[in-house]
C-alpha atoms as one frame of an Amber mdcrd trajectory, in Angstrom:
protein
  48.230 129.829  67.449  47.750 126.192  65.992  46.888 123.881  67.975  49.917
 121.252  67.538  47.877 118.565  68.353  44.779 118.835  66.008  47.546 119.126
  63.109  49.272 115.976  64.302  46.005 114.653  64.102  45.339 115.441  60.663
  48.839 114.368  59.618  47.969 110.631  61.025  44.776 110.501  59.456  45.711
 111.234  56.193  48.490 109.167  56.031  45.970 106.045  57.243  44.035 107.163
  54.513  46.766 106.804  51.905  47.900 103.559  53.494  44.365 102.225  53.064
  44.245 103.292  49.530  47.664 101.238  48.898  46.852  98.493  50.353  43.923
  98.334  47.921  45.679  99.476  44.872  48.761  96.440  45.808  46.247  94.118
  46.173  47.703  90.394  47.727  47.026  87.644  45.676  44.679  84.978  47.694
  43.994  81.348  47.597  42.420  80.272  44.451  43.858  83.052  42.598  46.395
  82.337  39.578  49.300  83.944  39.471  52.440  83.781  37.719  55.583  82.987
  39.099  59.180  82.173  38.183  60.740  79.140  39.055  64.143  80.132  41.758
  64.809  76.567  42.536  64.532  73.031  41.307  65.134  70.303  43.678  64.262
  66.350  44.398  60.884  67.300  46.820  59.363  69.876  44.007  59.763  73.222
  42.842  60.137  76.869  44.438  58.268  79.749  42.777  59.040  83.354  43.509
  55.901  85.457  43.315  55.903  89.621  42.620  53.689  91.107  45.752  54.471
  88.076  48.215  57.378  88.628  50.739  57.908  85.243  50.758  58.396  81.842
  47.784  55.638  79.421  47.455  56.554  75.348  46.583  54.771  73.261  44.497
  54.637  69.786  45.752  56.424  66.651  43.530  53.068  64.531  43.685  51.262
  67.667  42.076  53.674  67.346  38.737  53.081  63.672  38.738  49.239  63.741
  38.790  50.107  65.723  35.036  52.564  62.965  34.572  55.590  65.410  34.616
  58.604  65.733  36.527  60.849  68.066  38.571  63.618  67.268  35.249  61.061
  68.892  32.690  61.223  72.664  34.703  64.003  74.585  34.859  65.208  77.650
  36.886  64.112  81.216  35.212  61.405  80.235  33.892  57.864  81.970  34.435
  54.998  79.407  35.234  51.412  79.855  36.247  50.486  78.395  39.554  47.673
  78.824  41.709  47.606  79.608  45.303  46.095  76.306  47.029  47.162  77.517
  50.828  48.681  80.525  52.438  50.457  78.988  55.040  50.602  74.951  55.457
  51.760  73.406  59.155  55.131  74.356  57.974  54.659  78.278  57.104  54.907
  77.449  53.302  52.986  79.040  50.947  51.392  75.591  49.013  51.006  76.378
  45.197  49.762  74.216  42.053  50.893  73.939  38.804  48.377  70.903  37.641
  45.511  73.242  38.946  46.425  76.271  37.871  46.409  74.223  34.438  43.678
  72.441  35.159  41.384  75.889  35.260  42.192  76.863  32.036  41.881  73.344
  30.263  38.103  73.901  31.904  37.645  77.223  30.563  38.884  75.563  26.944
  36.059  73.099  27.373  33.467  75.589  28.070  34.459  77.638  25.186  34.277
  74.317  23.022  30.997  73.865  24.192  29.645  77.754  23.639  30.782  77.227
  20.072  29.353  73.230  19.948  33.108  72.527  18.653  34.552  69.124  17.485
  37.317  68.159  19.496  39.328  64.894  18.926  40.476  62.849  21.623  42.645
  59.829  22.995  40.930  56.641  24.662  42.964  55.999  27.680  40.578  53.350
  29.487  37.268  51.700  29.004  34.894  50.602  31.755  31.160  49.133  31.902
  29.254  52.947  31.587  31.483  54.327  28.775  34.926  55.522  27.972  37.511
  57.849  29.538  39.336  60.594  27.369  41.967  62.882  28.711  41.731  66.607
  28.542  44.553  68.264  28.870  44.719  67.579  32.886  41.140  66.780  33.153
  39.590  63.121  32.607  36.715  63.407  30.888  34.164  60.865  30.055  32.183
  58.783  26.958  28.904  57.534  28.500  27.825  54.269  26.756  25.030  55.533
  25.503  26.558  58.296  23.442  29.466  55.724  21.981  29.137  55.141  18.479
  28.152  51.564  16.836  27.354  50.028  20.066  24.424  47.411  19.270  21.190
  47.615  21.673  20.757  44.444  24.153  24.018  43.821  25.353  24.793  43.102
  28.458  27.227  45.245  30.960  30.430  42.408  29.785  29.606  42.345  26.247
  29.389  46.457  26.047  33.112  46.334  27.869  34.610  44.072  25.747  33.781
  46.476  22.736  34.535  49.377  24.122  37.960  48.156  25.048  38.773  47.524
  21.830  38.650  51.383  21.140  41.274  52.451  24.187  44.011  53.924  22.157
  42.186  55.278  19.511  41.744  58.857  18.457  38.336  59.451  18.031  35.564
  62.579  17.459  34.088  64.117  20.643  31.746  67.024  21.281  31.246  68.371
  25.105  27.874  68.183  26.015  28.681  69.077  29.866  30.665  70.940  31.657
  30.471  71.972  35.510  33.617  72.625  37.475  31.985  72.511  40.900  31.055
  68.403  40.468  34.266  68.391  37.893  32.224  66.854  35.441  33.554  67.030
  32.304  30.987  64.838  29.493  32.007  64.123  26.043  29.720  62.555  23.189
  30.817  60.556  19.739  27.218  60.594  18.660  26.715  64.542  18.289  30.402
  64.755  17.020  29.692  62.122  14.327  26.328  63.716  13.322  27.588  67.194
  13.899  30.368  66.222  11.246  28.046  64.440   8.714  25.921  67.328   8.784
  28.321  69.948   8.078  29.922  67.588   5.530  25.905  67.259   3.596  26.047
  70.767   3.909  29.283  70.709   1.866  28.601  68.161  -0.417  25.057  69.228
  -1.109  26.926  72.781  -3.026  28.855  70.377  -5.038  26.260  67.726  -6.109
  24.524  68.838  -9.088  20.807  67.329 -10.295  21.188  64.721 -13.272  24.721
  63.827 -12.555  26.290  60.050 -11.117  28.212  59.634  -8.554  30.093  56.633
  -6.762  28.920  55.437  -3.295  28.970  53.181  -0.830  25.806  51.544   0.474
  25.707  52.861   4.486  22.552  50.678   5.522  19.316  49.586   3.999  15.519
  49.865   5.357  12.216  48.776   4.382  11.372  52.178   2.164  15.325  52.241
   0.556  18.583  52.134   1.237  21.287  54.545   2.167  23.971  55.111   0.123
  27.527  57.109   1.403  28.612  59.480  -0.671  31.418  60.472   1.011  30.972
  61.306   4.372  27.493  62.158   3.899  24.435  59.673   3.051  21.562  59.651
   0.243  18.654  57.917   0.106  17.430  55.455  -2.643  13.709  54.840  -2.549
  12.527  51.496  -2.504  11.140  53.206  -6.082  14.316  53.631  -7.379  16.003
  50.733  -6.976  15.034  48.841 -10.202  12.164  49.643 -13.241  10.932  46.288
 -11.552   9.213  45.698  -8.433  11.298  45.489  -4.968   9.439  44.363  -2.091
  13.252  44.993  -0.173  16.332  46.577  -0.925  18.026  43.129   0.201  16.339
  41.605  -3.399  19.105  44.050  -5.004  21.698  45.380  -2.335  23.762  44.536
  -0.137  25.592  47.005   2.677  29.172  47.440   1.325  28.205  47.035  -2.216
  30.219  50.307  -4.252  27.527  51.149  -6.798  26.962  54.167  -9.730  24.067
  56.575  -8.262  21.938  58.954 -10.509  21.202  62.135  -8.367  17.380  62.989
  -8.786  16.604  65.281  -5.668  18.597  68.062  -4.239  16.535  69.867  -1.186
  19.173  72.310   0.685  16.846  73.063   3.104  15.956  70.032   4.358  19.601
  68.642   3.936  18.483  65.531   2.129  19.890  63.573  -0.809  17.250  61.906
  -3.250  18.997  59.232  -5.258  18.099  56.940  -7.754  19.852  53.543  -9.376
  17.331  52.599 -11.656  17.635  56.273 -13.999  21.108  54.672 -14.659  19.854
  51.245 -16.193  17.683  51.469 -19.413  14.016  51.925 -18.588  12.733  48.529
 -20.231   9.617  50.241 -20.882  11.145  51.936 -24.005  11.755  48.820 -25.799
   8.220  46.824 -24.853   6.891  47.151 -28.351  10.038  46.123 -29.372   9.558
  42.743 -27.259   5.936  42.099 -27.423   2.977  42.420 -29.280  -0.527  41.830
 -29.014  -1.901  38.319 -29.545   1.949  36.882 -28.244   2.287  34.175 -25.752
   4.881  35.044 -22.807   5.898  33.269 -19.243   5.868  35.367 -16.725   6.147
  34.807 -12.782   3.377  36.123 -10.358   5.124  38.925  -8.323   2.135  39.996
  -6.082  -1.463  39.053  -6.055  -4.175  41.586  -5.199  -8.377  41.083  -5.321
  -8.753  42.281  -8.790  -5.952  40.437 -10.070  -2.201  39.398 -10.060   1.428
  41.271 -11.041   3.528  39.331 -13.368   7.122  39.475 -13.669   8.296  39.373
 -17.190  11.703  39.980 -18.553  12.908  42.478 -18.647  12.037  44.050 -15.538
   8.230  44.534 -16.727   5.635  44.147 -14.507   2.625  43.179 -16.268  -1.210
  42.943 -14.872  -3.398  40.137 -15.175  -7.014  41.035 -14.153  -9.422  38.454
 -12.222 -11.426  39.466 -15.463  -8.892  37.561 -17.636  -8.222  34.676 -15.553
 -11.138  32.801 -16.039 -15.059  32.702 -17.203 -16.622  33.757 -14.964 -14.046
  35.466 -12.948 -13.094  34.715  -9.563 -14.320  36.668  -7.135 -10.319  37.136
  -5.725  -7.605  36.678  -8.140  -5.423  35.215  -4.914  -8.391  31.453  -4.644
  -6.490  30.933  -8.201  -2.998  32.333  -8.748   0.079  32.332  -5.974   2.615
  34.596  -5.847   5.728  32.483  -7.034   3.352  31.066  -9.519   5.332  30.745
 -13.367   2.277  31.334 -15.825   1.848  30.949 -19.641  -0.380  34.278 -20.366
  -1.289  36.220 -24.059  -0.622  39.761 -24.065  -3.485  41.719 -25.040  -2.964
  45.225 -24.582  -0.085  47.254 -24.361   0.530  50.922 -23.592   3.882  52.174
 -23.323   3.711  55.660 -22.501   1.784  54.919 -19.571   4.147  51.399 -18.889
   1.134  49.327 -18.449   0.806  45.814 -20.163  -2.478  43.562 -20.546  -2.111
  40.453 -19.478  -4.566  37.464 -20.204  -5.060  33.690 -19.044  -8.170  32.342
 -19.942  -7.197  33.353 -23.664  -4.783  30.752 -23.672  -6.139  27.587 -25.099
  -5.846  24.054 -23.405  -3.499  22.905 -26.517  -0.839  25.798 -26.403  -1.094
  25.200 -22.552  -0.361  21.674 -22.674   2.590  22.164 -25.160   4.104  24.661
 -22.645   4.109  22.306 -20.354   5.137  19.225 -21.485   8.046  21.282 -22.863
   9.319  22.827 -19.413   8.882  19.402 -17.628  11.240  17.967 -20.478  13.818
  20.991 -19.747  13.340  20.064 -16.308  14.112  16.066 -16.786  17.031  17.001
 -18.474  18.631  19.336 -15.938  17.442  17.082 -13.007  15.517  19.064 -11.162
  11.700  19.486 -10.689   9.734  21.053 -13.696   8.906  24.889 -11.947   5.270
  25.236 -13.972   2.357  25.565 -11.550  -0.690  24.556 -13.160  -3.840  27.005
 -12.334  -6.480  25.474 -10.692  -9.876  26.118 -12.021 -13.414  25.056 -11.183
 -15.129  23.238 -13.914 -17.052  26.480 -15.092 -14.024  28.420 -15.145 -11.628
  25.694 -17.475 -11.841  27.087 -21.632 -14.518  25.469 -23.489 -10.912  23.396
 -25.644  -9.626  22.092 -22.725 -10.410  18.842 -21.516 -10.682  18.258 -17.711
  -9.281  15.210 -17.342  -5.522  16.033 -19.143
């Protein structure tokens, strides 16, 4: 006979068992979770969200659509919302629920997937304080530290850095996250790796289109003592100090200017290195081609000491050359360092007395210059001078009494 109560027994313990195994598979939604909802009422104090698996409606506070700058006006009733589950039960019995938070978690899992993928996002300035700059997020407020704003000049003080970041609130500008961490709600933006982020992938771009040989149109970006840089849209070039003019440069100031809109020649393409060789000088007529065409041996020219070294000076002379004169050819004997008799500055009449112009080298010579043709030279610029008012720019050489051509007589 079966025992009655052994099978009432069983009954109950298999229908605990299936109970259990409900209750797991209907799993009730806890706080933190988000869950979607649909809106059953709209009134002045908030909204009131119906929720599948609760047995009773949640409300979401008025003050929690305000912090998102919204209203109970822009909701209306039917329609499904994600909220997230801030309390159970509050000191009424309501189930509390959040619409800005449940927004605010996926505006932070936007900005960690914009991070993963180092993406360039572009944001508003709303305000502008003494460490940096405050950009909105969707619902988050993220922030610009000073230090990663661009064009913001070294050495300011705390004031001075306010006052120019202020003048940026309101402006739509590139940002890159560099931090994100929910737990401190931290949410750190940068201009600096957006901009450079951007210029690089713009190089990358332009460097396929730019072709060896060929001009292009730029903007100079900045200048430095080796060259300056020169924009050629959205991504820079260099110009060697080299480059710059068949003459010497001892700065890119001597011929640019930042701003100036000038014709480049493109001489170097590396794509490997992402850089931009330029050159302005390939685009002006190398004035080495047409030296023999200008001077010959045995010639008199002025020409203005550029530099001055121990075994001789540089000499400017049109057009662009830059000629040598040798210690050896400043005087008998020569001096022992060309910089005891010539200045740099220093307008000279010289005789040419070599020239080679596949190897753009010109000869140079003072002491071959006799005390007559030197004395007619200047007699004539001090007349020029007289005439235009001004002080005659000829600077005599100095020589000792050994060193002055056997013609010339000391005391002239």
């Amino acid at each position: 006979m079966l025992d009655t109560n052994f099978a009432t027994g069983a009954v109950d313990e298999l229908d605990f068992a299936a109970l259990l195994e409900a209750s797991f598979a209907e799993e009730t939604p806890d706080r933190g979770d988000i869950v979607t909802g649909v809106i059953v009422a709209v009134d002045q104090q908030g909204l009131i969200i119906g929720i599948d698996g609760m047995k009773r409606d949640g409300v979401v506070q008025r003050r929690d659509l305000e912090r998102m700058g919204m209203d109970t006006h822009n909701f209306e009733v039917g329609a499904e919302i994600e909220v997230m589950i801030m309390r159970l039960e509050d000191e009424d019995g309501n189930l509390v629920l959040s619409v800005s938070q449940a927004q605010q978690t996926e505006d932070w899992k936007k900005a960690e997937e914009l991070m993963n993928t180092e993406s360039i996002w572009e944001g508003v300035v709303t305000e502008a304080n003494r460490g940096g700059l405050i950009v909105l997020f969707g619902n988050l407020r993220g922030f610009v530290p000073a230090s990663h704003v661009l064009d913001l000049p070294r050495g300011l003080n705390e004031d001075e850095r306010k006052i120019r970041m202020t003048k940026l609130v309101g402006q739509k500008i590139p940002l890159k996250i560099i931090e994100v961490n929910r737990k401190r709600r931290r949410l750190v933006f940068s201009q600096r790796d957006a901009q450079r982020g951007s210029r690089e992938a713009r190089k990358e771009l332009l460097l396929d289109q730019l072709r060896e040989g060929e001009s292009r149109k730029g903007v100079v970006s900045g200048l430095r003592d080796f060259g300056a840089f020169v924009d050629l849209g959205g991504a820079d070039g260099l110009i060697h100090i080299s480059e710059l003019a068949w003459h010497r440069v001892n700065h890119p100031r001597e011929v640019l200017k930042v701003g100036d809109e000038i014709d480049v020649y493109i001489l170097r393409l590396d794509s490997e290195g992402k850089r931009i060789g330029l050159s302005l000088k390939r685009l002006q007529e190398n004035p080495w081609a047409m030296v023999e065409e200008m001077y010959h041996v045995g010639q008199l020219v002025e020409g203005v000491v550029s530099r001055v070294t121990q075994f001789g000076a540089f000499v400017s002379l049109d057009p662009g050359i830059e000629a040598l004169l040798h210690t050896s050819q400043i005087a008998d004997p020569a001096p022992e360092d060309a910089s005891l008799v010539v200045h740099e500055g220093q307008r000279l009449l010289m005789r040419v007395i070599s020239i080679e112009a596949d190897k753009q080298r010109l000869g140079l010579s003072l002491k071959e210059v006799s005390a007559e043709e030197l004395a007619r030279w200047s007699q004539t610029k001090a007349a020029a001078a007289e005439v235009e008012g001004s002080m005659p720019e000829v600077a005599p050489v100095e020589l000792e009494d050994s060193a002055v051509p056997a013609e010339a007589d000391p005391a002239e």
